[in-house]
PQR file of N, CA, C, O and H, with PARSE charges and radii, in Angstrom:
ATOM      1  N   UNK A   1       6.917 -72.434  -1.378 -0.4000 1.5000
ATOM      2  CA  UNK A   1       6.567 -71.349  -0.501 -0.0000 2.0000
ATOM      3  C   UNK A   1       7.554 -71.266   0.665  0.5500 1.7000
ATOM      4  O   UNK A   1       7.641 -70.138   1.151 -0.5500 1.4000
ATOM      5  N   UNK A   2       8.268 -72.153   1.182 -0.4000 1.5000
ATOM      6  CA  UNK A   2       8.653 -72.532   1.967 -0.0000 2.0000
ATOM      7  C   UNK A   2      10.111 -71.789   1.773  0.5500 1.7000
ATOM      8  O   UNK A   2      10.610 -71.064   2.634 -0.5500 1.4000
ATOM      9  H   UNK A   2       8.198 -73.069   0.787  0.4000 1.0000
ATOM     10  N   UNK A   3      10.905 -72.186   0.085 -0.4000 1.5000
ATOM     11  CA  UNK A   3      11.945 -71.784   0.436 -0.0000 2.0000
ATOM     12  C   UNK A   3      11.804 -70.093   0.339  0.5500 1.7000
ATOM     13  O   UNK A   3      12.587 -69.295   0.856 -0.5500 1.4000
ATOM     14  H   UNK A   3      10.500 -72.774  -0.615  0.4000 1.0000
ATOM     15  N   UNK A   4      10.576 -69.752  -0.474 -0.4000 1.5000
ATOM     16  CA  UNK A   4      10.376 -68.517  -0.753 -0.0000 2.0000
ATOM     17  C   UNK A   4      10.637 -67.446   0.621  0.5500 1.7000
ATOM     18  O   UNK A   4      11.400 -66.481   0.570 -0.5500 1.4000
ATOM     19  H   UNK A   4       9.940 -70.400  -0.894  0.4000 1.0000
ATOM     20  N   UNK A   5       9.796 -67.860   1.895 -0.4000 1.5000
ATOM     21  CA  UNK A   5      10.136 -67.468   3.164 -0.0000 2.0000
ATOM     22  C   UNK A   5      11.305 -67.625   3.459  0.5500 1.7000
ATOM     23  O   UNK A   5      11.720 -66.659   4.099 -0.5500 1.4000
ATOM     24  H   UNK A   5       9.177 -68.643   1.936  0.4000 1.0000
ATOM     25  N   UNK A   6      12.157 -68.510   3.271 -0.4000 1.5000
ATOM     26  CA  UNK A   6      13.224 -68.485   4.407 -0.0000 2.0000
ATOM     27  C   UNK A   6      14.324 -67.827   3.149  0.5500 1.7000
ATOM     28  O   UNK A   6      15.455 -67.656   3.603 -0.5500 1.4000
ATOM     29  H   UNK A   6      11.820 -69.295   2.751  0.4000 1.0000
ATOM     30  N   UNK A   7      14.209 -67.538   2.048 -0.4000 1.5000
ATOM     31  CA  UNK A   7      15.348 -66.812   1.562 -0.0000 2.0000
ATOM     32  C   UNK A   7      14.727 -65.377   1.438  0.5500 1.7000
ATOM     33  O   UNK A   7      15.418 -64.878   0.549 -0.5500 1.4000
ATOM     34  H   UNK A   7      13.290 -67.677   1.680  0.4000 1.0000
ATOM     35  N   UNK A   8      13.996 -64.621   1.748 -0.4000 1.5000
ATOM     36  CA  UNK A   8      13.226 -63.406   2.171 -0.0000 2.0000
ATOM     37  C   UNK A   8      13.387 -62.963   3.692  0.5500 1.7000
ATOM     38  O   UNK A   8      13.421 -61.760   3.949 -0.5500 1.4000
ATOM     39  H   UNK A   8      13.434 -65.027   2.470  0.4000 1.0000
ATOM     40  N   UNK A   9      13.498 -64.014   4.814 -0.4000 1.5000
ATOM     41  CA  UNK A   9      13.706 -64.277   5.476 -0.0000 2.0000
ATOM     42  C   UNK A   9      15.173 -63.423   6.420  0.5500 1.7000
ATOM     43  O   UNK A   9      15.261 -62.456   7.176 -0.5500 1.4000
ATOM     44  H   UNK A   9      13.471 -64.992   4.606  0.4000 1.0000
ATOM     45  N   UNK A  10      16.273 -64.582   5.756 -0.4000 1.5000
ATOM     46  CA  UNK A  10      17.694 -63.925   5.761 -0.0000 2.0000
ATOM     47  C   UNK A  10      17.854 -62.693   4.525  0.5500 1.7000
ATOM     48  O   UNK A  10      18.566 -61.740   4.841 -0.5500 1.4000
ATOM     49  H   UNK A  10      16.201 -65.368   5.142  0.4000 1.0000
ATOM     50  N   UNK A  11      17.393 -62.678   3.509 -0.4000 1.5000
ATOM     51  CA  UNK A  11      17.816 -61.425   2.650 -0.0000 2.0000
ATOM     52  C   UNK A  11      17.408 -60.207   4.079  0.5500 1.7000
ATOM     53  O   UNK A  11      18.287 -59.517   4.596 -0.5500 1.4000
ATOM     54  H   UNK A  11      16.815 -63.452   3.252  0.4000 1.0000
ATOM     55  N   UNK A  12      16.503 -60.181   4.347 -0.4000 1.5000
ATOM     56  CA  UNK A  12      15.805 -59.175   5.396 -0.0000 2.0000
ATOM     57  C   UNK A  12      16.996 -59.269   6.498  0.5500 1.7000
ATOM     58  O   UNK A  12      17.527 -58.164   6.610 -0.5500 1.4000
ATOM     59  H   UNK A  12      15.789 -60.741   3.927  0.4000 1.0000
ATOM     60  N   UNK A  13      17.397 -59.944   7.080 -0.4000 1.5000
ATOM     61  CA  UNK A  13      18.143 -59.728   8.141 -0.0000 2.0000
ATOM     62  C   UNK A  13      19.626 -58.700   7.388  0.5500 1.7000
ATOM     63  O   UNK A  13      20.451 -58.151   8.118 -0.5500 1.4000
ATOM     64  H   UNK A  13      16.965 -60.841   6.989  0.4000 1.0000
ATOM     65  N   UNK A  14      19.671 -58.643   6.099 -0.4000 1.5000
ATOM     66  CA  UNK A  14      21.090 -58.011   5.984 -0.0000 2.0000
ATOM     67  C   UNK A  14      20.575 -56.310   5.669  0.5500 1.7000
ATOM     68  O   UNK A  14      21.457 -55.521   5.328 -0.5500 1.4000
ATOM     69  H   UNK A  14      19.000 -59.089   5.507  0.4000 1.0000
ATOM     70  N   UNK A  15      18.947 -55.750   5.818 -0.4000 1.5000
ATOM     71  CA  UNK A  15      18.881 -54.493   5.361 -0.0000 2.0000
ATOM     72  C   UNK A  15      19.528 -53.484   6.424  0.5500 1.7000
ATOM     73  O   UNK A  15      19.440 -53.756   7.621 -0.5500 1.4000
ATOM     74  H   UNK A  15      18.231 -56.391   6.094  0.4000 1.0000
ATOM     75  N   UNK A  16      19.940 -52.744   6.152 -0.4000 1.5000
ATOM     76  CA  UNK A  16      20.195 -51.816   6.982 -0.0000 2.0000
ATOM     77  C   UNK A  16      19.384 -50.890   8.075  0.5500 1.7000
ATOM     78  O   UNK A  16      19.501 -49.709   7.747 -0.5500 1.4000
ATOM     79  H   UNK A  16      20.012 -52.523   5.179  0.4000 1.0000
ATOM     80  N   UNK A  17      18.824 -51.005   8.929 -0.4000 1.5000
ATOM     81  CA  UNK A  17      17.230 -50.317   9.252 -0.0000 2.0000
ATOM     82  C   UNK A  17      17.691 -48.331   8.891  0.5500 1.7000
ATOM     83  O   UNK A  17      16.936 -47.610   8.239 -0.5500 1.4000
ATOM     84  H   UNK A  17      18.729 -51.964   9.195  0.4000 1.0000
ATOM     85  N   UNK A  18      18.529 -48.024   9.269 -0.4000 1.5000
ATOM     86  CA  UNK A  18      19.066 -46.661   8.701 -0.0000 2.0000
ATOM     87  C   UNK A  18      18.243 -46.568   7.355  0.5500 1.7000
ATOM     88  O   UNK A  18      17.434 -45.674   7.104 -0.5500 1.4000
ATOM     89  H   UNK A  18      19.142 -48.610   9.799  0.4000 1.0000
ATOM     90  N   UNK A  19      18.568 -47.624   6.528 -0.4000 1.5000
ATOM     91  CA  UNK A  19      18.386 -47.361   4.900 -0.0000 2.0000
ATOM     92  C   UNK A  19      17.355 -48.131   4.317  0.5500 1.7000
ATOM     93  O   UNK A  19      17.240 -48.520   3.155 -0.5500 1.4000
ATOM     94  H   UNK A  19      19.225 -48.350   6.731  0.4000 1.0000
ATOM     95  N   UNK A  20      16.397 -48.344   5.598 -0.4000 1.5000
ATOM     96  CA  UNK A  20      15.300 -49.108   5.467 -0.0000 2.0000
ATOM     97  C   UNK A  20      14.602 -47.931   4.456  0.5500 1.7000
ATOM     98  O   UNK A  20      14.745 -48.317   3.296 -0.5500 1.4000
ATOM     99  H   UNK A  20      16.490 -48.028   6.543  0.4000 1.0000
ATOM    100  N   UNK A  21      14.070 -46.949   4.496 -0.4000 1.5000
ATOM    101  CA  UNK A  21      13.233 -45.777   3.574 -0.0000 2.0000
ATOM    102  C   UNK A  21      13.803 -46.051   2.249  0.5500 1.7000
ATOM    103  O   UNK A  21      12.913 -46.091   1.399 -0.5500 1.4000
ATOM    104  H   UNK A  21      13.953 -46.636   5.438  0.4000 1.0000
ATOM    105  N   UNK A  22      15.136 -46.279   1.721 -0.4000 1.5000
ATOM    106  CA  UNK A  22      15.620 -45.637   0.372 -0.0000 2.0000
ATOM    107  C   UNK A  22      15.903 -47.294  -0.173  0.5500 1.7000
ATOM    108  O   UNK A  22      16.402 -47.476  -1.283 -0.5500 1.4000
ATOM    109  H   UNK A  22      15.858 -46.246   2.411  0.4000 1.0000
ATOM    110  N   UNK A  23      15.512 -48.519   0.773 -0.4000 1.5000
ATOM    111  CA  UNK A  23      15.881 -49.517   0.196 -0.0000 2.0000
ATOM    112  C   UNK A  23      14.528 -50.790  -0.024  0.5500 1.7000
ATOM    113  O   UNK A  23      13.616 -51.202   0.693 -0.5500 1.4000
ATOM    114  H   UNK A  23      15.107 -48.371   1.675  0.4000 1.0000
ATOM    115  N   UNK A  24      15.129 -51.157  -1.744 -0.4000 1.5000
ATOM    116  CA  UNK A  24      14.168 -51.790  -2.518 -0.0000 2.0000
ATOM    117  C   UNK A  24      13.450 -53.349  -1.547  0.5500 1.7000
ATOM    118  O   UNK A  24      14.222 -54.298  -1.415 -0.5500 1.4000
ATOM    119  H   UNK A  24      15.869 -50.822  -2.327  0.4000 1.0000
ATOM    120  N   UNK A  25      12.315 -53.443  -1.074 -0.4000 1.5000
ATOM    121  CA  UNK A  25      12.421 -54.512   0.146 -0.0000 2.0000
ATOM    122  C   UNK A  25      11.287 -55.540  -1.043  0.5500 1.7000
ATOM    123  O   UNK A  25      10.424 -56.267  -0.550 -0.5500 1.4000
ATOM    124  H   UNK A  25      11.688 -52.672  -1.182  0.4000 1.0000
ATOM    125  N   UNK A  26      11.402 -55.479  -2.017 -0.4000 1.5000
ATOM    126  CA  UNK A  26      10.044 -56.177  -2.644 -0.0000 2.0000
ATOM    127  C   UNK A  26      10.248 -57.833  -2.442  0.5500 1.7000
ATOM    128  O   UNK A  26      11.427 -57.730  -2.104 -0.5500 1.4000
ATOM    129  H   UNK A  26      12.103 -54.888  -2.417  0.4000 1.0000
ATOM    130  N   UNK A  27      10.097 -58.732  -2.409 -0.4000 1.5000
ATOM    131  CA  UNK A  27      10.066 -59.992  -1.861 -0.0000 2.0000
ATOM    132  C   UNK A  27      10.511 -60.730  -3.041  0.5500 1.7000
ATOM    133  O   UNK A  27      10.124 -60.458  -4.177 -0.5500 1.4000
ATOM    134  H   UNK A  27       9.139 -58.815  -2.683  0.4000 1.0000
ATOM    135  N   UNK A  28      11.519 -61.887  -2.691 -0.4000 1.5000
ATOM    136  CA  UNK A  28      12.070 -62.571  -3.918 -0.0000 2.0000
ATOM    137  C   UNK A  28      11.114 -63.950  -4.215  0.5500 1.7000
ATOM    138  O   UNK A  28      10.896 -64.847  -3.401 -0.5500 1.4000
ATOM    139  H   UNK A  28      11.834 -62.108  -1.768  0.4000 1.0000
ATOM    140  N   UNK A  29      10.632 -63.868  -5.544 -0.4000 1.5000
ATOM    141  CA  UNK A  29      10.010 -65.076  -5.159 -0.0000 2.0000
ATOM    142  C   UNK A  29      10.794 -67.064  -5.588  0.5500 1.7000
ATOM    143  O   UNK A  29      11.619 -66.872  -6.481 -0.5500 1.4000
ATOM    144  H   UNK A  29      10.810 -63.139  -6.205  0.4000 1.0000
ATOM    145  N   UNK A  30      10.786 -67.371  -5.521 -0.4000 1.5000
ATOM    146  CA  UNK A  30      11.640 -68.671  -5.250 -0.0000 2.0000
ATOM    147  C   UNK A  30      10.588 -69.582  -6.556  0.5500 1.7000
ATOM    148  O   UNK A  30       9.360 -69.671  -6.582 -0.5500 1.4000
ATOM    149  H   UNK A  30      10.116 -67.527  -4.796  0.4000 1.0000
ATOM    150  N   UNK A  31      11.544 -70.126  -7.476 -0.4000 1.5000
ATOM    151  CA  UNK A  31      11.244 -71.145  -8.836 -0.0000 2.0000
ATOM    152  C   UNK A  31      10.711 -71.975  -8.076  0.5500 1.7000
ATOM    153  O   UNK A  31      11.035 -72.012  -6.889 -0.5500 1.4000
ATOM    154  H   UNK A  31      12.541 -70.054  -7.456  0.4000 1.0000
ATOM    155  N   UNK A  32       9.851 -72.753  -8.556 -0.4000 1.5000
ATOM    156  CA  UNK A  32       9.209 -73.975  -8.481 -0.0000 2.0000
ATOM    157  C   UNK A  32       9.991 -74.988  -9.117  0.5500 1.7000
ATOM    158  O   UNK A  32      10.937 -74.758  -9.871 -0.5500 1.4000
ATOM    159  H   UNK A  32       9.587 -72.723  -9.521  0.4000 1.0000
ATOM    160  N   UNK A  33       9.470 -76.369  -8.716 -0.4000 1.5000
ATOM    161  CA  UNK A  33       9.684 -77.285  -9.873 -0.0000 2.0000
ATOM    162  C   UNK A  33      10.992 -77.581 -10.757  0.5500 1.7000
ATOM    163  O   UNK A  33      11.099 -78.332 -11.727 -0.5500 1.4000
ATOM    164  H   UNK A  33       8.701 -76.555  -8.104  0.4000 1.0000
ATOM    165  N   UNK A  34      12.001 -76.731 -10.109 -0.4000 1.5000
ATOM    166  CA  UNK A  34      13.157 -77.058 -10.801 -0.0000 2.0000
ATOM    167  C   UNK A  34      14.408 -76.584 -10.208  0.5500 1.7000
ATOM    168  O   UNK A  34      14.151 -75.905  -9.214 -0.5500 1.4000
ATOM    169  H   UNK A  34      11.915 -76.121  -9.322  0.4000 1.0000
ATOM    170  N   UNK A  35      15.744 -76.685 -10.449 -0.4000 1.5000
ATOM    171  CA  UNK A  35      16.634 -75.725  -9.558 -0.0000 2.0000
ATOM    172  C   UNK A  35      16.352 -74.507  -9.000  0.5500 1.7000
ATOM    173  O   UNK A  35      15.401 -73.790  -9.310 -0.5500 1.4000
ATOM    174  H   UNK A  35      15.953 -77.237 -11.257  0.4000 1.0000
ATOM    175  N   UNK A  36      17.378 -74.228  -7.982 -0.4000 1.5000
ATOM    176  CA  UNK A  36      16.921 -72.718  -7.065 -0.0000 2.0000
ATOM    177  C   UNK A  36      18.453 -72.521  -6.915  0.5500 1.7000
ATOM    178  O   UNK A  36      19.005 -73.372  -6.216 -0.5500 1.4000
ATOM    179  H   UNK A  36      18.150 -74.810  -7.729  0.4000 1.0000
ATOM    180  N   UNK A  37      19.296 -71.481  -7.486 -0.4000 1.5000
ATOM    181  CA  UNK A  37      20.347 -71.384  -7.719 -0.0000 2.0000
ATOM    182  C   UNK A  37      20.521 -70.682  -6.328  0.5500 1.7000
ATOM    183  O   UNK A  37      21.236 -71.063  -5.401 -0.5500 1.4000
ATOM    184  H   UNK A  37      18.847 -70.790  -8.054  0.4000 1.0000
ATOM    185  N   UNK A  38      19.669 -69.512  -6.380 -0.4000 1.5000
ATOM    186  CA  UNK A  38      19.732 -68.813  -4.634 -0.0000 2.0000
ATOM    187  C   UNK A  38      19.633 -69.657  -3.808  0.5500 1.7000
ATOM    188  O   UNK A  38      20.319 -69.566  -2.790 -0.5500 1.4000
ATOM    189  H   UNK A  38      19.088 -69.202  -7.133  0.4000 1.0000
ATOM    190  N   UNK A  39      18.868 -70.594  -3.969 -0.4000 1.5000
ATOM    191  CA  UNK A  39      18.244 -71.713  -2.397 -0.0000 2.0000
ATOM    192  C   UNK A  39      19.726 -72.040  -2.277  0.5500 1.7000
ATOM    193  O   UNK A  39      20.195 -71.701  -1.190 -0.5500 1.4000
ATOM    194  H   UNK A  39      18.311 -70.668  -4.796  0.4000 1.0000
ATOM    195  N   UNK A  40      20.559 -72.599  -3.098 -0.4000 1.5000
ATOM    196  CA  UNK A  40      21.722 -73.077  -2.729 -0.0000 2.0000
ATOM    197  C   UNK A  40      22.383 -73.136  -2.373  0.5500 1.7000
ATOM    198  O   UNK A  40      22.874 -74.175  -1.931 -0.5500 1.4000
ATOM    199  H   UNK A  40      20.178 -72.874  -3.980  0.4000 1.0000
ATOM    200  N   UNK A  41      23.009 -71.626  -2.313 -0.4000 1.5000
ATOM    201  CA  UNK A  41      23.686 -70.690  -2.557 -0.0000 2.0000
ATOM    202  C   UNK A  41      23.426 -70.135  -0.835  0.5500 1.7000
ATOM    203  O   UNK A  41      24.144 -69.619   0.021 -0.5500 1.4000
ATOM    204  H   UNK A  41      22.611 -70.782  -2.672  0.4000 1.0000
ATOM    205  N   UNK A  42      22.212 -70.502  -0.905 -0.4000 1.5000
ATOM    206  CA  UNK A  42      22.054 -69.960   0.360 -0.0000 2.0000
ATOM    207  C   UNK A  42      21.923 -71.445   2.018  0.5500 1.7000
ATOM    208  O   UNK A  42      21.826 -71.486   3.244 -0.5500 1.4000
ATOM    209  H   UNK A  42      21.628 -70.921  -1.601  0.4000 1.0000
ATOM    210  N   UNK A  43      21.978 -71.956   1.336 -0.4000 1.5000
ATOM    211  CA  UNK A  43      22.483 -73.465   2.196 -0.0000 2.0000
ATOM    212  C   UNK A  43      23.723 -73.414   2.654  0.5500 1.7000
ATOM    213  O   UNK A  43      24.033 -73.391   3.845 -0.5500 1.4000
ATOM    214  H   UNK A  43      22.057 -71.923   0.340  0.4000 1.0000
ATOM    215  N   UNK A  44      24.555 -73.392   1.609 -0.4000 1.5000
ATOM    216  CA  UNK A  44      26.038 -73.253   1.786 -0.0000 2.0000
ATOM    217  C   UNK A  44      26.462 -72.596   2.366  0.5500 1.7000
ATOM    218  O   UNK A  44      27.353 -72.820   3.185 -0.5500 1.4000
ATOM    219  H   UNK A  44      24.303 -73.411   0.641  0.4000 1.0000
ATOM    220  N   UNK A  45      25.898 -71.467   2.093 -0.4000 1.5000
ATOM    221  CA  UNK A  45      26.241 -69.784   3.239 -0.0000 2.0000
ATOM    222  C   UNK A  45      25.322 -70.248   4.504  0.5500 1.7000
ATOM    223  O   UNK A  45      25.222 -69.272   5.248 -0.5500 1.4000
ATOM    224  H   UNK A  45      25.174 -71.285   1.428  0.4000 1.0000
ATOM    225  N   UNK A  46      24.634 -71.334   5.015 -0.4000 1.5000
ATOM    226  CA  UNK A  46      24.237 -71.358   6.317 -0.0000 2.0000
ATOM    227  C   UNK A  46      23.886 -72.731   6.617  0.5500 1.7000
ATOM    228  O   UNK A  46      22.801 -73.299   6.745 -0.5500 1.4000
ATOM    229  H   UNK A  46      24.715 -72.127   4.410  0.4000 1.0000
ATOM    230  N   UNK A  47      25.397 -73.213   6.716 -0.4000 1.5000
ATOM    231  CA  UNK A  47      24.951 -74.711   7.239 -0.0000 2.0000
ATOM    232  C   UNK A  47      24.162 -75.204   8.708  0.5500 1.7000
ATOM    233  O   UNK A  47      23.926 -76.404   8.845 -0.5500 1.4000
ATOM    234  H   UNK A  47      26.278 -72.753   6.612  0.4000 1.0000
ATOM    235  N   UNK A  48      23.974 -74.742   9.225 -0.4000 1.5000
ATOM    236  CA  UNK A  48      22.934 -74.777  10.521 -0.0000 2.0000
ATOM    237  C   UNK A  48      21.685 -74.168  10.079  0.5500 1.7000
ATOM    238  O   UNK A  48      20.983 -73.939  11.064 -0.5500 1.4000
ATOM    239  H   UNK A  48      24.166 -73.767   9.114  0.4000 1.0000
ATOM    240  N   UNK A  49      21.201 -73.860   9.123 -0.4000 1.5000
ATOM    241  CA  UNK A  49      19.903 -73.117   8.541 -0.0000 2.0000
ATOM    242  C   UNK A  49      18.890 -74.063   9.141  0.5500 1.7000
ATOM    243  O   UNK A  49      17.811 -73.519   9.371 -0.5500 1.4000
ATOM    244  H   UNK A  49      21.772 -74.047   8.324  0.4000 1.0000
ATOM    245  N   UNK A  50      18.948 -75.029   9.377 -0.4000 1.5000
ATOM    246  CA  UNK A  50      17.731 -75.388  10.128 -0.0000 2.0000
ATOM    247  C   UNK A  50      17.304 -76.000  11.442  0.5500 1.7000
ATOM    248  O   UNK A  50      16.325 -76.631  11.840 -0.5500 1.4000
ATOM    249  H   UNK A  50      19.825 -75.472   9.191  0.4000 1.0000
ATOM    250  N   UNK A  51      18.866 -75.387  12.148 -0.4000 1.5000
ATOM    251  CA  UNK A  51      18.635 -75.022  13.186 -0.0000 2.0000
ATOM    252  C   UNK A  51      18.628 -74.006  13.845  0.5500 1.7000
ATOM    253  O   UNK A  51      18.756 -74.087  15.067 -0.5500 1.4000
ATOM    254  H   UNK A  51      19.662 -74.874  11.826  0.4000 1.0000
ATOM    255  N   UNK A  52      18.470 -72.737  13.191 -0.4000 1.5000
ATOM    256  CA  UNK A  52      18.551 -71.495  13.567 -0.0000 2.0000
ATOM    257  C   UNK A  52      16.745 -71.307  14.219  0.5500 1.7000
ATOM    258  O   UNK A  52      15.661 -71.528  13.679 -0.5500 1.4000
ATOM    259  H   UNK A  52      18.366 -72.671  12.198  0.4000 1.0000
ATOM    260  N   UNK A  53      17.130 -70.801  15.605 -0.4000 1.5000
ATOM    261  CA  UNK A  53      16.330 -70.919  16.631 -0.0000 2.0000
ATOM    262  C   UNK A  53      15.282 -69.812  16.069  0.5500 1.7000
ATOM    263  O   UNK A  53      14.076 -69.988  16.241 -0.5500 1.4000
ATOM    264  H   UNK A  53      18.011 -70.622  16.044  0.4000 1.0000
ATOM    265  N   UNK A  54      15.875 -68.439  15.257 -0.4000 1.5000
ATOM    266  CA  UNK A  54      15.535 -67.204  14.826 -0.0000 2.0000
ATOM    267  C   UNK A  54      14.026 -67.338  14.005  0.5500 1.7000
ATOM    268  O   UNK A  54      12.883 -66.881  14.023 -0.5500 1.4000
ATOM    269  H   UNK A  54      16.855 -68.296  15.117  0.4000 1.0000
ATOM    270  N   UNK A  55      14.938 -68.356  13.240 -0.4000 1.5000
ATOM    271  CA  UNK A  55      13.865 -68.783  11.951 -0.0000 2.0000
ATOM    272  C   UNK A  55      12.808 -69.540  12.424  0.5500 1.7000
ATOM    273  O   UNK A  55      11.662 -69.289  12.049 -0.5500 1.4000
ATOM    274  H   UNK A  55      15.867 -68.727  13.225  0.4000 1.0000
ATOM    275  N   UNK A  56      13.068 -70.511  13.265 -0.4000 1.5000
ATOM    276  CA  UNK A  56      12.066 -71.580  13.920 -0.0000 2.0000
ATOM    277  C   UNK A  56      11.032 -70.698  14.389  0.5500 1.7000
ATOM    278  O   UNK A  56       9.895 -70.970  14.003 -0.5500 1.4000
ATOM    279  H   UNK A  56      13.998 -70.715  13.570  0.4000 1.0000
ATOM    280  N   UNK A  57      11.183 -69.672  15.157 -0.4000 1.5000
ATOM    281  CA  UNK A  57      10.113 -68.504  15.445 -0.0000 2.0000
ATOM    282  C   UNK A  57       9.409 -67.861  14.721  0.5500 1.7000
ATOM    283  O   UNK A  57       8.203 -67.694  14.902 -0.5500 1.4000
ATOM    284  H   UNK A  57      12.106 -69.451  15.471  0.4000 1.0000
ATOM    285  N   UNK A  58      10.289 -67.261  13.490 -0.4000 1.5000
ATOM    286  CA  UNK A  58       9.744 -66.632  12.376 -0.0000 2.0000
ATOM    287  C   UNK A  58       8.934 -67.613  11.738  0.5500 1.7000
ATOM    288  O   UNK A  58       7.791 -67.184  11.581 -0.5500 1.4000
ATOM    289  H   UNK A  58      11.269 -67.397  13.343  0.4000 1.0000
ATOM    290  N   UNK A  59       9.104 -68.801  11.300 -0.4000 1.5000
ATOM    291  CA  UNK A  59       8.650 -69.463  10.932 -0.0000 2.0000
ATOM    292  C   UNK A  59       6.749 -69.808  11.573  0.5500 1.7000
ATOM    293  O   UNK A  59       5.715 -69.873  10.908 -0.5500 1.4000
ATOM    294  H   UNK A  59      10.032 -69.149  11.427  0.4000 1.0000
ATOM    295  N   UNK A  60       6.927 -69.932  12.803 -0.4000 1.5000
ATOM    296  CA  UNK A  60       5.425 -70.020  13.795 -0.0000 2.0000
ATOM    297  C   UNK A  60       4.725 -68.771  13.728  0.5500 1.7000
ATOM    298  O   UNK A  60       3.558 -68.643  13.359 -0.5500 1.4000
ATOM    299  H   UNK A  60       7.766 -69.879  13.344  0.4000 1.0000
ATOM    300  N   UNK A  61       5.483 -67.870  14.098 -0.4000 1.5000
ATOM    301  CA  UNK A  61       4.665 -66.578  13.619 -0.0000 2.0000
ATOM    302  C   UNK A  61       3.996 -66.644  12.133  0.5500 1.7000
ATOM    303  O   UNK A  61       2.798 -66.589  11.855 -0.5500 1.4000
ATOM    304  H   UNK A  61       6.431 -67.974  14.398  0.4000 1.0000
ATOM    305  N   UNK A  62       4.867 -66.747  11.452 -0.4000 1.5000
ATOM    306  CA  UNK A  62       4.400 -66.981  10.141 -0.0000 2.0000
ATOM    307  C   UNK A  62       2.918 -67.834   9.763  0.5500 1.7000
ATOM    308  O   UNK A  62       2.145 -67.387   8.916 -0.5500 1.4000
ATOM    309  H   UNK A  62       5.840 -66.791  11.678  0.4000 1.0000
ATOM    310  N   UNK A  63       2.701 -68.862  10.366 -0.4000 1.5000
ATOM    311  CA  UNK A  63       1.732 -69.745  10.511 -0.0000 2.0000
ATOM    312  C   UNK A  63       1.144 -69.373  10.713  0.5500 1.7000
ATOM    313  O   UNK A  63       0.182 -69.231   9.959 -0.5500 1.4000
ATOM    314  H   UNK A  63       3.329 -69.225  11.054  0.4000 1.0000
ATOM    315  N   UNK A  64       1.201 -68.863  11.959 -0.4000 1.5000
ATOM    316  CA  UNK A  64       0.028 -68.185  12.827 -0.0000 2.0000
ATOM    317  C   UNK A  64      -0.560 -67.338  11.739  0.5500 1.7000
ATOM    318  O   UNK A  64      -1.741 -67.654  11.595 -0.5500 1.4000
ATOM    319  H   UNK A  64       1.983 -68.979  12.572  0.4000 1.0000
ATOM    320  N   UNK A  65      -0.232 -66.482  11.001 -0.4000 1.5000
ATOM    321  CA  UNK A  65      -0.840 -65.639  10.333 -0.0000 2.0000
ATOM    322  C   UNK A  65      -1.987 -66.363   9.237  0.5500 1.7000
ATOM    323  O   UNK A  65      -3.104 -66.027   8.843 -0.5500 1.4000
ATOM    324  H   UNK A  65       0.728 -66.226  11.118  0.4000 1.0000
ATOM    325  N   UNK A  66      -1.170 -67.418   9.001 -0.4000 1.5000
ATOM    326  CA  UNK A  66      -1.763 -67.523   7.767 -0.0000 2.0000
ATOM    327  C   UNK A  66      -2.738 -69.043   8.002  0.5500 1.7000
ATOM    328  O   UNK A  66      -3.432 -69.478   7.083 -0.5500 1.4000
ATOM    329  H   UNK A  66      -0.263 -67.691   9.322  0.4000 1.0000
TER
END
């Protein structure tokens, strides 16, 4: 669940809000139990990923909800 949020997370930060209406926002959901070719993929592309102050927020909000 975890990585499911945080690669939904950054995918969201690259939409365009202009092209927010005409663009597909459906939520990616993240494999269980075995490789995550995106999770990776997306480590590499953000070596400070867990220290990004952004996410640490998003992240509490997130909680909070649920």
């Amino acid at each position: 669940m975890a990585r499911t949020f945080i690669t939904n997370y950054f995918k969201g930060m690259t939409i365009d809000a202009k092209q927010f209406e005409m663009t597909d926002t459906t939520p990616a959901i993240c494999p269980t139990g075995g490789p995550d070719a995106e999770w990776e993929k997306l480590k590499a592309a953000r070596p400070k990923l867990w220290s990004d102050a952004d996410l640490l927020q998003a992240g509490k909000e997130f909680s909070a909800l649920i």
